[in-house]
KOLGUNU-459916 format. One record per residue (C-alpha): x, y, z; residue in one letter; residue number from 1. Coordinates in Angstrom, 1 decimal, always signed. Layout:
BEGIN
x  y  z  type  seq
X  Y  Z  A  NUM
...
REM end
This chain:
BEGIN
x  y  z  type  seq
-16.5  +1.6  +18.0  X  1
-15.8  -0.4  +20.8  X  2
-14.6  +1.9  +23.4  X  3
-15.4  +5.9  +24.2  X  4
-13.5  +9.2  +24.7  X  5
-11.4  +8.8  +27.4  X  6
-10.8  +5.7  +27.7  X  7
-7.4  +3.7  +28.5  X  8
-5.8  +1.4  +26.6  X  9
-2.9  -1.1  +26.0  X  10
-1.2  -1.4  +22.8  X  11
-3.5  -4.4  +21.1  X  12
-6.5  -3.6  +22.6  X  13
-9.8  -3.2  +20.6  X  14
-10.8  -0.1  +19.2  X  15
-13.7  -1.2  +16.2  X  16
-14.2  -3.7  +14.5  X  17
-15.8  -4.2  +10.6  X  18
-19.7  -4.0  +10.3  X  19
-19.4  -6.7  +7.9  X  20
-17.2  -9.0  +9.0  X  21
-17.3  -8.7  +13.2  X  22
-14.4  -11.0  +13.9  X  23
-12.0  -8.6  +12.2  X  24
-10.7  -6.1  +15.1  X  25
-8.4  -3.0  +14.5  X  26
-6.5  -2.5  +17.9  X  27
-4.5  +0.2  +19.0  X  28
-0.6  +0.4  +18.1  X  29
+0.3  +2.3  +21.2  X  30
-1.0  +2.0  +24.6  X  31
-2.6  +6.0  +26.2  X  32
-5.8  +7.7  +25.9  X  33
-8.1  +7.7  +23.5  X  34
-8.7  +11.3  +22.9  X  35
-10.9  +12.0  +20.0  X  36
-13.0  +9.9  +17.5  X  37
-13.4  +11.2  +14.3  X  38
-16.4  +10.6  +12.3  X  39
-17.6  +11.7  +8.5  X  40
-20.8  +11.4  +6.8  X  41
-23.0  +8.6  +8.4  X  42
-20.5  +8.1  +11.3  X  43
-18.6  +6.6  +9.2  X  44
-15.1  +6.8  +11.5  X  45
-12.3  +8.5  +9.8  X  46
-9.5  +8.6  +13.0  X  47
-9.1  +7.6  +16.0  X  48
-6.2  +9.7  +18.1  X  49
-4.8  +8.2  +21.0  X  50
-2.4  +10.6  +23.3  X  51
+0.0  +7.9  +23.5  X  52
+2.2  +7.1  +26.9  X  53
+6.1  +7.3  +27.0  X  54
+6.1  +3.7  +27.2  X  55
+3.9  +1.1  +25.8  X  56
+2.1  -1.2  +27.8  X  57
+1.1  -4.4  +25.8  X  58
-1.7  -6.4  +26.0  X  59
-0.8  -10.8  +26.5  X  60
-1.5  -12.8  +24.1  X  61
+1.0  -15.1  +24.5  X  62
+4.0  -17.0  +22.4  X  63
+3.4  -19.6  +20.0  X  64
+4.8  -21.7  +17.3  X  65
+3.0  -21.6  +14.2  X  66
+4.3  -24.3  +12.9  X  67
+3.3  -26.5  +15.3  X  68
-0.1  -24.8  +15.9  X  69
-3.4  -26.1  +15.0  X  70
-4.1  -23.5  +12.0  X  71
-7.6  -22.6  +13.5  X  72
-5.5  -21.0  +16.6  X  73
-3.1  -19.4  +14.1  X  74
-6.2  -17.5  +12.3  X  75
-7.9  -16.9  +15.7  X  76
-4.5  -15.4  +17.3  X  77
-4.3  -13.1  +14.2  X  78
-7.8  -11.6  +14.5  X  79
-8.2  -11.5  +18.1  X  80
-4.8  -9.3  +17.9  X  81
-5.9  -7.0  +15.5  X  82
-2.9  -8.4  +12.9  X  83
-5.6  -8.9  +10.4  X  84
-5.9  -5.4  +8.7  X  85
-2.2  -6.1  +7.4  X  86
-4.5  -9.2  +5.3  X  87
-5.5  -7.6  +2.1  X  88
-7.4  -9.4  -0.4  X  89
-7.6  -9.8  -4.4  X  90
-9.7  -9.2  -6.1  X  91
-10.9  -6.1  -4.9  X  92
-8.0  -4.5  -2.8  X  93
-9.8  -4.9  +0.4  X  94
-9.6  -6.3  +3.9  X  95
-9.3  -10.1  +3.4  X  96
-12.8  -12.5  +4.8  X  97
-11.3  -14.8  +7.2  X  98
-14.1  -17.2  +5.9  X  99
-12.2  -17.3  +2.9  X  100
-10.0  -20.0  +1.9  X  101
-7.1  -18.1  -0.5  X  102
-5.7  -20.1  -3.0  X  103
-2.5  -18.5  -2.7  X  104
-0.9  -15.6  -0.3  X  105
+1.6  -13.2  -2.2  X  106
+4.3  -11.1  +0.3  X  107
+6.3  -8.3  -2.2  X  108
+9.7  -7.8  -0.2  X  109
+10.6  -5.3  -2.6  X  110
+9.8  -1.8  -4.1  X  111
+10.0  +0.2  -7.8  X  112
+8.4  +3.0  -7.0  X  113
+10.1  +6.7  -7.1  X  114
+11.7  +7.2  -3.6  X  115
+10.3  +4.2  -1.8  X  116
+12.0  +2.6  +0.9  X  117
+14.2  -0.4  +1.0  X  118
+12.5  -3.3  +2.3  X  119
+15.9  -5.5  +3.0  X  120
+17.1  -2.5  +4.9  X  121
+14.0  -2.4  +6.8  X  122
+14.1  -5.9  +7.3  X  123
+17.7  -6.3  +8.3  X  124
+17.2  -6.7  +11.8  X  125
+13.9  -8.5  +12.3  X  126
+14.2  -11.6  +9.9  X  127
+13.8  -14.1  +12.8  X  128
+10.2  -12.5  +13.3  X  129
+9.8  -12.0  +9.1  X  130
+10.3  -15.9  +8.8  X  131
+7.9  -16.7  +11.6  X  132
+5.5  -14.6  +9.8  X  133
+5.8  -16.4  +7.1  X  134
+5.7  -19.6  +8.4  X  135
+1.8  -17.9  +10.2  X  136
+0.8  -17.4  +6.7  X  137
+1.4  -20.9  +5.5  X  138
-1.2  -22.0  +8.3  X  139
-3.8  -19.6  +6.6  X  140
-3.9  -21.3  +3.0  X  141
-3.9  -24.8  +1.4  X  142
-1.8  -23.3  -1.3  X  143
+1.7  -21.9  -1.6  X  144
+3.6  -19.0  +0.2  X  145
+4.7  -16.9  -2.5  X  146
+7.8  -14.4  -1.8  X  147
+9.1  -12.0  -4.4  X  148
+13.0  -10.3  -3.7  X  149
+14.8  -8.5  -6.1  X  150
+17.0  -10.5  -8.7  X  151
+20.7  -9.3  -7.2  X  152
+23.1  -11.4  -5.6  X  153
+23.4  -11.4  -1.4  X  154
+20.0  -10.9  -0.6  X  155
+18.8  -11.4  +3.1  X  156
+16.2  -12.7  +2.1  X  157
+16.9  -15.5  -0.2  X  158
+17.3  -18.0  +2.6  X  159
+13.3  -17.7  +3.9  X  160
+11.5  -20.9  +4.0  X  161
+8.5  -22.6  +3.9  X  162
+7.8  -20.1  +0.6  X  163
+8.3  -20.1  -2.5  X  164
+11.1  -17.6  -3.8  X  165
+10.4  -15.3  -6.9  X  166
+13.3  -13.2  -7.9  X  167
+12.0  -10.3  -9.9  X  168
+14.1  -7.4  -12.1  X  169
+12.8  -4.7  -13.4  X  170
+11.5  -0.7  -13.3  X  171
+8.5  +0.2  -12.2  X  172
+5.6  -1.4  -11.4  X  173
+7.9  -4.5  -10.9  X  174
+7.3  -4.7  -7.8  X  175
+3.6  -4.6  -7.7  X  176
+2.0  -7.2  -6.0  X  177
-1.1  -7.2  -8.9  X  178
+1.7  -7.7  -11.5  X  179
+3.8  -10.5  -9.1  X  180
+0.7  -12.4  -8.9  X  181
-0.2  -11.5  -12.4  X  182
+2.7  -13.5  -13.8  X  183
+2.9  -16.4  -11.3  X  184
-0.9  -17.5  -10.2  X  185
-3.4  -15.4  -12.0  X  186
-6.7  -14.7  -10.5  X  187
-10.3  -16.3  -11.9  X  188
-13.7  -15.7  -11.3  X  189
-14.1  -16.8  -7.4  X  190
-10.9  -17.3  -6.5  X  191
-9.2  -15.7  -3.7  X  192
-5.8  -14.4  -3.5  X  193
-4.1  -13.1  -0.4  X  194
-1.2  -10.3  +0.0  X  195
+0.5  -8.9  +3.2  X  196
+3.1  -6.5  +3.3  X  197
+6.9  -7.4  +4.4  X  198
+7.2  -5.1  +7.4  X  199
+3.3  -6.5  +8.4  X  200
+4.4  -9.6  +7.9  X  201
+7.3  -9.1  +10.8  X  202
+4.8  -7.4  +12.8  X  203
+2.8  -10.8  +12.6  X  204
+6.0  -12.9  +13.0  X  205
+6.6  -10.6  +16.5  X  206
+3.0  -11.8  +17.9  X  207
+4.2  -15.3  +17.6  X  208
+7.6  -14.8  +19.2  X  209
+6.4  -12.1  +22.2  X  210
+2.5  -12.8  +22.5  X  211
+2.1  -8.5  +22.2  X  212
+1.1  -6.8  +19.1  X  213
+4.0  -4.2  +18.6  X  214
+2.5  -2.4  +15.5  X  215
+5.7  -1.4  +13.9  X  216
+6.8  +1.3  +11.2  X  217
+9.7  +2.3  +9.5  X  218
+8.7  +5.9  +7.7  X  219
+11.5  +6.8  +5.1  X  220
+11.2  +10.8  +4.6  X  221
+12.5  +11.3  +1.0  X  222
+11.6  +13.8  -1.8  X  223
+13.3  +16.7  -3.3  X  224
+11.9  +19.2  -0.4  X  225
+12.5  +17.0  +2.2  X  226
+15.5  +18.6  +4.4  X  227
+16.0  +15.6  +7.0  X  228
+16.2  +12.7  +4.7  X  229
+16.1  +9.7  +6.9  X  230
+14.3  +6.5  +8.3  X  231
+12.2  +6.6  +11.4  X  232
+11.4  +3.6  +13.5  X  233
+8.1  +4.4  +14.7  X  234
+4.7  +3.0  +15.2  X  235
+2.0  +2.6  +12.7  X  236
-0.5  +6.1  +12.5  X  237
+2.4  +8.3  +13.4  X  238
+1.9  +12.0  +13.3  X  239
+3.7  +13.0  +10.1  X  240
+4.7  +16.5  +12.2  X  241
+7.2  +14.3  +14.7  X  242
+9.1  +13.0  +11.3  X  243
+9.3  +16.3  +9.1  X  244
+9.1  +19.3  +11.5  X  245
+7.7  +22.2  +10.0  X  246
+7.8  +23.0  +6.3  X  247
+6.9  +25.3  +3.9  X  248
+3.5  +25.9  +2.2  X  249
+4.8  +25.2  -1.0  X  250
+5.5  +21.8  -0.2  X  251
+3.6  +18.8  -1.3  X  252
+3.4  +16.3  +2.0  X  253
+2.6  +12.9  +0.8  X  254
+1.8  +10.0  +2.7  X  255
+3.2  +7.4  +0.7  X  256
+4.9  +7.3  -2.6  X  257
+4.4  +10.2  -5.1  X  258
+2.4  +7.5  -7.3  X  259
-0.1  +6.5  -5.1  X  260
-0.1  +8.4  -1.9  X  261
-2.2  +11.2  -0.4  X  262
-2.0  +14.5  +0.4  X  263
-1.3  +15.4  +3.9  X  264
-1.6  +18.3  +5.9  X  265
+1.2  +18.9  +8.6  X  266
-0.3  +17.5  +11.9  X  267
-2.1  +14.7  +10.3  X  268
-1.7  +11.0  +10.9  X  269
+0.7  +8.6  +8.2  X  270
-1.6  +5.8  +7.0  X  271
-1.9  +2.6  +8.0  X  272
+0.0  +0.8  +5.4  X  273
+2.9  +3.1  +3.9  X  274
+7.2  +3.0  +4.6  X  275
+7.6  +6.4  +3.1  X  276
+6.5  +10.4  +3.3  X  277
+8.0  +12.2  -0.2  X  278
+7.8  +15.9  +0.2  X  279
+7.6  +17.7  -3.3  X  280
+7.5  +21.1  -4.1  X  281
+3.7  +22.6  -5.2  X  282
+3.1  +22.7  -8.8  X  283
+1.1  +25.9  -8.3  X  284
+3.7  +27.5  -10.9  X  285
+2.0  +27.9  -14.5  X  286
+4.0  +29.0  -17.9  X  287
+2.6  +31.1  -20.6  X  288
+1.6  +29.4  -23.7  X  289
+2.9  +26.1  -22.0  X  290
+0.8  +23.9  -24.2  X  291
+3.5  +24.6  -27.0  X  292
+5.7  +21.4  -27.9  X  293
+9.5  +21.9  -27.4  X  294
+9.0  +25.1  -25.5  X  295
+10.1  +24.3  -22.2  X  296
+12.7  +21.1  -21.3  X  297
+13.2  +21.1  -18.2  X  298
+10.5  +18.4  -17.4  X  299
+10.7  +14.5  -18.3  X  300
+8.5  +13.6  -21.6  X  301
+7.3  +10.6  -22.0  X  302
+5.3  +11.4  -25.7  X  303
+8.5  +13.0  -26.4  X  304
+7.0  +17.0  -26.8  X  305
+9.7  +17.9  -24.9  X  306
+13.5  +17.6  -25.8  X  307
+13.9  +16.4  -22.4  X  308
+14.2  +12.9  -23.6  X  309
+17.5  +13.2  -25.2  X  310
+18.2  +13.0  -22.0  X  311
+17.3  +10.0  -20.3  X  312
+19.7  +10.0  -17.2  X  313
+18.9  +13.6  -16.3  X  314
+17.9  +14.1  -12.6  X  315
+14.1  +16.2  -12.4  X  316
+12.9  +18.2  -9.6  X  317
+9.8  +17.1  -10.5  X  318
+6.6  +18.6  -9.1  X  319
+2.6  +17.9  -8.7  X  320
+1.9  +20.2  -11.9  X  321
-0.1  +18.4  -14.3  X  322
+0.8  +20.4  -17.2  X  323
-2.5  +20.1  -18.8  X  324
-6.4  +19.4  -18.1  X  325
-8.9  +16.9  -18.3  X  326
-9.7  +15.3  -22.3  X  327
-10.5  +13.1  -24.3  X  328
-9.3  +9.6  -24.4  X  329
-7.0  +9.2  -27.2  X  330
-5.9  +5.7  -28.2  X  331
-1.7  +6.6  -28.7  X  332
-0.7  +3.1  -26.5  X  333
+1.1  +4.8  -23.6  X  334
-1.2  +3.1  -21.4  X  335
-0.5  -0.3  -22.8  X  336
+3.3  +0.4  -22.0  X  337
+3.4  +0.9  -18.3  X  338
+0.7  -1.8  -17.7  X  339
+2.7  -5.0  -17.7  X  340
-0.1  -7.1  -17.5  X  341
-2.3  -9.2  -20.3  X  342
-5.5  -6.7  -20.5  X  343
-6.5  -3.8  -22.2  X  344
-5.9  -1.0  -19.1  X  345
-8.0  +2.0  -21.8  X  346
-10.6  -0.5  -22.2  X  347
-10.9  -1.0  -18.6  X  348
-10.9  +2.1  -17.8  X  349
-14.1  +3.1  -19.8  X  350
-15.9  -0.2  -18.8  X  351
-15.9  +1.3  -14.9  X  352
-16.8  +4.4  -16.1  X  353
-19.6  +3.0  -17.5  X  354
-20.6  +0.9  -15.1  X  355
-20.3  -2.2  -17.5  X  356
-20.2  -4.8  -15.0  X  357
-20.2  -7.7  -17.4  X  358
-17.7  -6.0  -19.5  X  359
-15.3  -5.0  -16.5  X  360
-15.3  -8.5  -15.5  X  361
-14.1  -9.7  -19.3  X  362
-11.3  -7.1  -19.5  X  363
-10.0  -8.3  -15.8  X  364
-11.3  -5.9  -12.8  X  365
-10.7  -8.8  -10.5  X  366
-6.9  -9.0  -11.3  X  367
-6.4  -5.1  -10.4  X  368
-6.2  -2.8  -7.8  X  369
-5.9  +1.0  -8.3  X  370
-2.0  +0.8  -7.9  X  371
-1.1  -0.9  -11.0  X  372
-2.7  +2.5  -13.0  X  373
-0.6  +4.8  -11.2  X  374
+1.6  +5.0  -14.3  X  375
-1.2  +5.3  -16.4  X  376
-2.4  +8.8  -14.0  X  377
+1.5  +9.7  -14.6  X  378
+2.2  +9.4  -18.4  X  379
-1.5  +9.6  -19.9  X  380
-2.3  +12.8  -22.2  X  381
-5.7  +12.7  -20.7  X  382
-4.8  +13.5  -17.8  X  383
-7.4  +11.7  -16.2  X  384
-7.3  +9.8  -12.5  X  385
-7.1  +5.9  -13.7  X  386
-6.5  +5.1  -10.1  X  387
-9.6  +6.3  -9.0  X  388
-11.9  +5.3  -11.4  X  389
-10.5  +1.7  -10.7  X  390
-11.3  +2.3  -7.6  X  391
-14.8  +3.2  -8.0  X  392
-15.2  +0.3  -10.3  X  393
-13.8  -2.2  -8.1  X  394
-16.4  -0.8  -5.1  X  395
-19.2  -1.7  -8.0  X  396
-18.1  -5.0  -8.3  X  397
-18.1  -5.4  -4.3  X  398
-21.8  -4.3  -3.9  X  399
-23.4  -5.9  -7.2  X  400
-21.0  -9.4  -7.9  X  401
-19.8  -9.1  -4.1  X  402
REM end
């Protein structure tokens, strides 16, 4: 931590900064006072909470093209502002080094998920600052820009430049940024590859044009519980409370999609990266002998126990039950089918919960992040979480390959 209890700040000032990498600062989106820190085992910080004022007060950092810049100031203007938590980094799904040189940088202006928001809509009135974002980015690698839209006529976003345009079809996880980069410019051992988010990447193209960090979030609320379905211009750690108002205790509040989010109380913060909160209903509802094929249909099957999938277009209010426990890992394929990517996802899986370093490496932890199992966590009989033994494995690689 940088500052203390108490203290005032400006929207863009410092709050911490990374133990291991000190030139990468997270600043604060809102200007007010910083009312409570926090902290979980070893000080680790888990939230900063700023009462925030009724108007923002920026901090300067003042305009500049990007183009035109020297690409040293372009990385320097990004860190000092804070800008570089939106950098994430493959392999390993983590903060990008700024000593790194990435080979390629990937930006997904799209999304597949259940419920997600629509990235052109939330785009449609900043793509002056999306396109000098984009043109930031191309100061930050010797390679290529890479920017993925969805394959339909009339996009907004087929006229960007200085990248180069991927149109992509497809259900989900088409629009995974693993699977984009996958298919395009796949990942080797010590190689870098850089991702940013499309919204982020506006956020970065506003530095440039204003010289403030205005830390920007549009929050759809969507899900079958959700009463006030809507978007919400806000700013990023919003208090999910101000967007859903109070709801029931038999409601599931996710921040994120209902693939890869987390659980959130009401009166907690939205994390720093998602465009949606999905409110489900509570699985806490159990059926008697509900292990029994063909018994009840009113739930989507994708082994095809249930007669549910004679019915392919039929709408589900579908909730967090996982209609079965924890067993054993049974080769059937269904992981192989919503992993579009060239590797063995069941393989891999057991390899990190090994700990088979060697082995993880050869069935391709770099090229992964724990998003591209969600499916896996949704259709395997197993019922186990692939997402966070990815995870896990990943944070193996990071402290013995590094």
């Amino acid at each position: 931590m940088v500052l203390k209890e108490g203290a005032k700040v400006q929207a863009g000032d410092e709050l911490f900064f990374s133990k291991y990498t000190g030139e990468v600062k997270f600043t604060s989106p809102v200007s007010g006072t910083l009312r409570e820190i926090k902290r979980g085992e070893k000080r680790r910080i888990m939230e900063v909470i700023i009462d925030a004022d009724p108007q923002d007060t920026y901090r300067e950092f003042g305009a500049m093209d990007p183009l035109t810049a020297d690409s040293v100031d372009v990385k320097n203007r990004i860190l000092e502002s804070g800008c570089w938590a939106f950098v994430n980094q493959r392999p390993y799904d983590i903060v990008a080094d700024p000593k790194d040189s990435p080979k390629a940088i990937f930006v997904s202006a799209m999304n597949t998920a259940p419920l997600s928001a629509d990235i052109e809509f939330i785009l449609q009135d900043r793509l002056e600052a999306f396109q000098v974002g984009l043109n930031a980015l191309t100061k930050l690698t010797r390679g290529k820009v890479h920017l993925s839209v969805a394959k339909k006529g009339g996009s907004s976003l087929n006229g960007m430049k200085n990248v180069e345009l991927h149109e992509v079809s497809g259900p989900h996880p088409a629009a995974n940024v693993g699977v984009q980069i996958h298919h395009v410019d796949p990942i080797n051992m010590g190689e870098r590859v850089w991702t940013v988010g499309p919204e982020d990447v506006a956020n970065i193209g506003e530095l440039f044009l204003t010289g403030k960090f205005n830390a920007v979030r549009t929050i759809a609320v969507a899900g079958s519980s959700a009463e006030n379905r809507k978007y919400f211009r806000t700013k990023i750690g919003a208090n999910v409370s101000d967007l859903i108002g109070t709801v029931s205790d038999n409601v599931r509040i996710i921040s994120g999609d209902v693939l890869t989010g987390k659980k959130l109380s009401n009166g907690q913060y939205v994390g720093f990266f998602p465009n949606v909160v999905t409110l489900i209903p509570e699985g806490n509802k159990y059926r008697m002998l509900g292990w029994l094929p063909f018994t009840y249909n009113d739930i989507p099957s994708k082994s095809r126990t249930n007669l549910s999938w004679m019915f392919p277009n039929k709408r589900y209010d579908v909730d967090t039950n996982l209609h079965g426990e924890v067993r054993a890992l049974v080769v059937t394929g269904e992981m192989e089918a919503v992993v579009p990517m060239d590797l063995f996802p069941m393989q891999l899986i057991k390899a990190c919960m090994a700990g088979d370093i060697e082995k993880m490496e050869s069935l391709g932890i770099y090229e992964v992040a724990p998003e591209d199992f969600a499916l896996v966590d949704y259709v395997n009989t197993s019922k186990i979480e692939a997402q966070e033994i990815i995870r896990l494995g990943l944070d193996l690689m990071i402290t013995e390959v590094g």
